[in-house]
Structure formats: structure tokens, C-alpha cells
C-alpha positions in Angstrom: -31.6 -24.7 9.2 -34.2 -24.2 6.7 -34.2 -26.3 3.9 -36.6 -27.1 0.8 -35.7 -29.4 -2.1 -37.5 -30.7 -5.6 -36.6 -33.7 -7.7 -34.9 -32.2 -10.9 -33.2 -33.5 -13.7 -30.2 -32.1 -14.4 -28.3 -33.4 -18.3 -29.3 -36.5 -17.7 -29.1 -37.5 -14.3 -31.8 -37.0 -11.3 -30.6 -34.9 -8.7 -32.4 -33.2 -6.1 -32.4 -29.0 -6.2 -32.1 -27.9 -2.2 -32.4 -24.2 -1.4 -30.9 -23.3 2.4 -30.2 -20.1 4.3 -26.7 -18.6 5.0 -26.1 -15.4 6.9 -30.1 -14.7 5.5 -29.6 -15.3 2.0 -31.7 -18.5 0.8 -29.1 -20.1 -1.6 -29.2 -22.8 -4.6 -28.0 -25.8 -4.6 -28.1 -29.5 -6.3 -27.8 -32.5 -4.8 -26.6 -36.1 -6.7 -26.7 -39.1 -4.6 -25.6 -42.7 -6.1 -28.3 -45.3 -5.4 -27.1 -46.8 -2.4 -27.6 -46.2 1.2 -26.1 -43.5 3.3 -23.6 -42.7 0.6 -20.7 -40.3 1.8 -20.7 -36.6 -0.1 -18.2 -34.3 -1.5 -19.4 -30.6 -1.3 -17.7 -28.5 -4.0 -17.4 -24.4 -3.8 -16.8 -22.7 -7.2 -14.9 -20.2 -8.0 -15.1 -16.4 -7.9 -16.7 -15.3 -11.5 -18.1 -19.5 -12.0 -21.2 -21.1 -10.3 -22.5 -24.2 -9.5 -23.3 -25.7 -13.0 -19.7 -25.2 -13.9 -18.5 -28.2 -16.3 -16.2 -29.1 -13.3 -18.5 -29.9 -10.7 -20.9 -31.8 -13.1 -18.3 -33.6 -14.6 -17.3 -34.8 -11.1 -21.0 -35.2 -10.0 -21.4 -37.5 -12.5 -18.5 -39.3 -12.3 -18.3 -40.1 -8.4 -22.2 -41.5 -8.6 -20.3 -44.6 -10.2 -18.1 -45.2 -7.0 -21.2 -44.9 -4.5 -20.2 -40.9 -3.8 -22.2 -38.2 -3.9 -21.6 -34.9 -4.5 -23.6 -31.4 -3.3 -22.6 -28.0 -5.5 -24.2 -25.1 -4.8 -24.3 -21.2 -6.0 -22.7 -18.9 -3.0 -24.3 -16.0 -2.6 -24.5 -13.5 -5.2 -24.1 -16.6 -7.7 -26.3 -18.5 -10.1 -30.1 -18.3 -8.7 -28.8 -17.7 -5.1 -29.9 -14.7 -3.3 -27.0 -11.2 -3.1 -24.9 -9.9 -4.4 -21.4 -10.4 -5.7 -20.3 -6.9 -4.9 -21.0 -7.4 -1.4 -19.2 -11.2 -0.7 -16.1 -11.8 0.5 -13.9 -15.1 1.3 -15.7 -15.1 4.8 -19.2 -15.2 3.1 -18.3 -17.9 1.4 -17.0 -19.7 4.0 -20.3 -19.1 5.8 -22.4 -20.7 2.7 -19.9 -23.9 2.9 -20.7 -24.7 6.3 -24.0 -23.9 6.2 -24.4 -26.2 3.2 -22.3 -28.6 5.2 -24.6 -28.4 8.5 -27.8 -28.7 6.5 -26.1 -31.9 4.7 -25.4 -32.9 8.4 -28.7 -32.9 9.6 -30.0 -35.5 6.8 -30.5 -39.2 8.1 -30.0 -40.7 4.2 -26.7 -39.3 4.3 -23.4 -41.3 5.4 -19.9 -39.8 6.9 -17.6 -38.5 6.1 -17.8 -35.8 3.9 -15.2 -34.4 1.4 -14.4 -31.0 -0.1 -13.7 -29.9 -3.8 -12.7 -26.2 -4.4 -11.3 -24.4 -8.0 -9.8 -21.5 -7.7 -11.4 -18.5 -5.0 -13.3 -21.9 -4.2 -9.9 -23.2 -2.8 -9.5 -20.7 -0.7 -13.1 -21.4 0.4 -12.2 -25.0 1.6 -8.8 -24.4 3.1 -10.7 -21.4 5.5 -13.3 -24.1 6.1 -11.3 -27.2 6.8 -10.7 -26.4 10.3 -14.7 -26.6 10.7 -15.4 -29.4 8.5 -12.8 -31.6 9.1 -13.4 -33.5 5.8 -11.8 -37.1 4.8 -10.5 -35.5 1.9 -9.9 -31.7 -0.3 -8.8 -31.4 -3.8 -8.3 -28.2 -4.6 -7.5 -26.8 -8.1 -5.4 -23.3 -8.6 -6.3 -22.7 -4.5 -6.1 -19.0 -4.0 -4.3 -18.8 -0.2 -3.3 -14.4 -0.6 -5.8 -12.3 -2.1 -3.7 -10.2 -3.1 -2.5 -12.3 -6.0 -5.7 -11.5 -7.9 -4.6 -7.7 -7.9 -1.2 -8.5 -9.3 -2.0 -9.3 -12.3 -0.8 -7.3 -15.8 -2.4 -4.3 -16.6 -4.2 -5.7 -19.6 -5.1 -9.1 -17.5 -6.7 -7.1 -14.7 -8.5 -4.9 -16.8 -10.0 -8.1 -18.3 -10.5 -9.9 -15.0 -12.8 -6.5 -13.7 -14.4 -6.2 -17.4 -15.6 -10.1 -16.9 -16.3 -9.5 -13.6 -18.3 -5.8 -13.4 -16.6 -5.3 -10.5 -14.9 -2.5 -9.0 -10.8 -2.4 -8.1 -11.9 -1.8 -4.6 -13.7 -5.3 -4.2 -10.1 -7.0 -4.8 -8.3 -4.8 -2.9 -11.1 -4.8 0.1 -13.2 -7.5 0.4 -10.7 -10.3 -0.9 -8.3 -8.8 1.9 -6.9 -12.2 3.1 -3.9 -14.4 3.6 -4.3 -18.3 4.4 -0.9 -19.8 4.9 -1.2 -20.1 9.0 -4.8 -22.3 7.9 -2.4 -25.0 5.9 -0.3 -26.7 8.2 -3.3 -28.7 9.9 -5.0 -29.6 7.0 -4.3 -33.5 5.6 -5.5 -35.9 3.2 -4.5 -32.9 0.6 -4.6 -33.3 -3.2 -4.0 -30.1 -5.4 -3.3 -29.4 -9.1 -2.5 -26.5 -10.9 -1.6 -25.4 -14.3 2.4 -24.3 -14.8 1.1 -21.7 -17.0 -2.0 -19.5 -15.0 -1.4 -16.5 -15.5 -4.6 -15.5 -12.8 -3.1 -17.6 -9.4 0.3 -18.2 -10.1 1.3 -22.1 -9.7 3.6 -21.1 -6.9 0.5 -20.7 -4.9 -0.2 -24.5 -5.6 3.2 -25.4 -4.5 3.2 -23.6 -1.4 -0.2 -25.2 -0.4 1.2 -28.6 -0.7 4.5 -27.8 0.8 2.8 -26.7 4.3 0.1 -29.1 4.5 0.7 -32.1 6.5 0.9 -35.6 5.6 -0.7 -37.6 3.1 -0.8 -35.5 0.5 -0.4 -34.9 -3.3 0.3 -32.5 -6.0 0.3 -32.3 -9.9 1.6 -30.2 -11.8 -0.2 -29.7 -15.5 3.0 -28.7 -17.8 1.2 -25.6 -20.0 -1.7 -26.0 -18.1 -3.9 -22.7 -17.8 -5.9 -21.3 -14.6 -9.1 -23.2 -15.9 -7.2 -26.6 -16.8 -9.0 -26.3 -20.3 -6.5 -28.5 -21.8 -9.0 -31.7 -22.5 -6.1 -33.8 -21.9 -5.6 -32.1 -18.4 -9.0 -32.5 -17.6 -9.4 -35.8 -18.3 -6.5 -36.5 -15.9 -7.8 -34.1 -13.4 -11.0 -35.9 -13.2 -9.8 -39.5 -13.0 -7.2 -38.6 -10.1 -10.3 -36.6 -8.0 -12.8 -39.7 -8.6 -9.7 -42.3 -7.3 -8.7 -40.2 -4.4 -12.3 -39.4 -3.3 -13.5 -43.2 -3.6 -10.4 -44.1 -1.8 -10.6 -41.6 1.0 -14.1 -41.2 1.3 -15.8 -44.9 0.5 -12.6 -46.5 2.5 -13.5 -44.3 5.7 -17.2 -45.4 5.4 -16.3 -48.8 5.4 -14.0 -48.7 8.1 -16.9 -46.8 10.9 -19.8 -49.3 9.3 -21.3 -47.0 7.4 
């Protein structure tokens, strides 16, 4: 796996910027690590039109460093500074560039078990096709997309939007985002998802039936009003304190218990 990194200050926190190769593509990627040894790591995968430097991830980035967590987001490809192109990715592509960030976290000796997941959206979908590969401690997902087809189904007006923000064709949606998850759910555990009542983009039915097939523990909110993007500030500040206790719990509880 090949892999080059650079210190890099990102706001105002040192991280470290890692490029690594999926499926020939040399991707982006940014790495915060608390100051302790062998900290475990939450790898996040963004969603379909968003990237790495979303305020999502970097809000989170910043706020597990306090709890001894790290966290690793990264452009898939066709995203931010990675190499392809967008037109030409599907859910298995991006599935690709999650493990192969998760292998080439793997192979790092100042990096502790076990490792967590964090997916919005299309980046949902990402982790729940993933999970059965990675295994992590712990997922939160926000507005996981687990049938394609739900992107297509919008209103008129919304879809026209959705492929005016996008630049891409109706056949992409139709095509390459061909897929339906549900059989993936049952084994997955550890499970926290949230989703807005109100998204009009990935309905909040889609949130509900993820947490109603996954197995045991698991947890769900609900963000009365709450939009695709959980913009509400109010939401978001919620959001953000629930991901940082249930990683820390999961993922600093785990270390501790195989002497990490």
C-alpha cells in the first residue's frame, strides 16, 4: 500500500495530510491523532456532492482529539484533491477507498485498535457496505442511504436541483448508484444513526429501517424538523456531543479492555 504523508495544519490543529492508492487512484486524506500513544481511530466517508473538509468531519476531528480518539477523513475519488472522477464512481468505489484507507491505517505501528466508522449520507451507505470488512467497534451514520433509488425519487424541481449541484447526468443515479443494502444490516452492531424528520433528499424512513434491522446495541435519534444536512445549529450541537460519547465509550472502552 503506498503511502506518503506531510505535517499540515489544518484551522488550528496539526494533523498529518496522507495520500494512498485505491483501485489506482492516489487519494487525499488527513490524519488527526490526540497526543497519546496508540490512540484508536474513527475513519469518516463523506457524502456524495461533500468532501473531506466538510464542517462535519472537522468538527468531530476536533472534538474526539479531547477523548484520546483520532479520527482519518479523506476525499474518495473524484473528490477534493483526490485523483477521478465523480462521473465514473459508484457505491463500490467508495467502498474500495474506505478499506483501502482502513488497510493503510492498519499497517501503522503508532496506531491502536479498534477502529470506528462515521458516514453522512451516500457516506452511510459507504460504511454499512463496508462493515462486513472492517468490523469496526462502532458506526454512526447520519441520513444513511441503504436503496439508491431513493436519490431518483425525488420532486421534479428537487431533482433538477440535486443534478444542477451536482453536473451530473440522470443516468449516473439511475446506473451507477444501482444498489440496495438492507441484506448488509442485520449483522451490523454497536449502531448509532440520526436523521432529520424533515429530509426531503433520504427520506427519514431510510434511518428507521437501518436501526430496525441492525442487531443489538444500538441507537437512533430522530431530529424533529431536522433537514438532510442537520443544519439546525441546535441539532448539530446534539449530533456532535452524542458521536463524541458513543465513540469514546465504544472505542477508548475496547482499547482498555485488550491493553491497548
Amino acid at each position: 500500500m503506498q503511502e506518503t504523508s506531510e505535517k499540515t495544519i489544518t484551522g488550528q490543529e496539526p494533523c498529518e495530510a496522507l495520500r494512498f492508492t485505491s483501485g489506482g487512484f492516489s487519494l487525499s486524506g488527513f490524519l488527526h491523532l490526540p497526543d497519546i500513544k496508540n490512540p484508536p481511530i474513527v475513519i469518516g466517508s463523506h457524502g456524495l456532492l461533500s468532501d473531506a473538509d466538510s464542517s462535519k468531519q472537522r468538527d468531530l476531528a476536533s472534538s474526539l482529539l479531547a477523548c484520546g480518539v483520532g479520527f482519518f477523513r479523506f476525499h474518495h475519488r473524484g473528490s477534493g484533491n483526490s485523483e477521478g472522477h465523480l462521473a465514473e464512481s459508484s457505491l463500490d468505489t467508495r467502498v474500495e477507498d474506505m478499506v483501502a484507507a482502513w488497510e493503510m491505517l492498519s499497517l501503522r505501528k503508532d496506531l491502536g485498535r479498534p477502529f470506528g466508522l462515521f458516514g453522512s449520507s451516500m457516506g452511510g451507505a459507504t460504511c454499512i457496505s463496508a462493515w462486513s470488512t472492517i468490523r469496526p467497534a462502532a458506526t454512526f451514520l447520519i441520513a444513511p442511504l441503504i436503496k439508491g433509488r431513493v436519490l431518483t425519487q425525488q420532486e421534479p424541481a428537487d431533482m433538477a436541483a440535486i443534478l444542477q449541484e451536482s453536473g451530473l447526468p440522470e443516468t449516473f443515479f439511475t446506473k451507477n448508484l444501482h444498489f440496495d443494502l438492507t441484506e448488509r444490516i442485520p449483522a451490523m452492531r454497536n449502531l448509532f444513526v440520526v436523521h432529520g424528520t424533515d429530509d426531503k433528499v433520504v427520506p427519514v424512513e431510510e434511518g428507521h429501517r437501518v436501526y430496525e434491522l441492525a442487531a443489538e446495541p444500538k441507537r437512533f435519534i430522530a431530529f424533529e424538523g431536522g433537514d438532510h444536512r442537520i443544519s439546525h445549529p441546535g441539532h448539530q450541537k446534539i449530533m456532535l456531543k452524542r458521536a463524541v460519547d458513543f465513540f469514546e465509550e465504544k472505542l477508548t472502552l475496547k482499547a482498555r479492555t485488550c491493553g491497548m
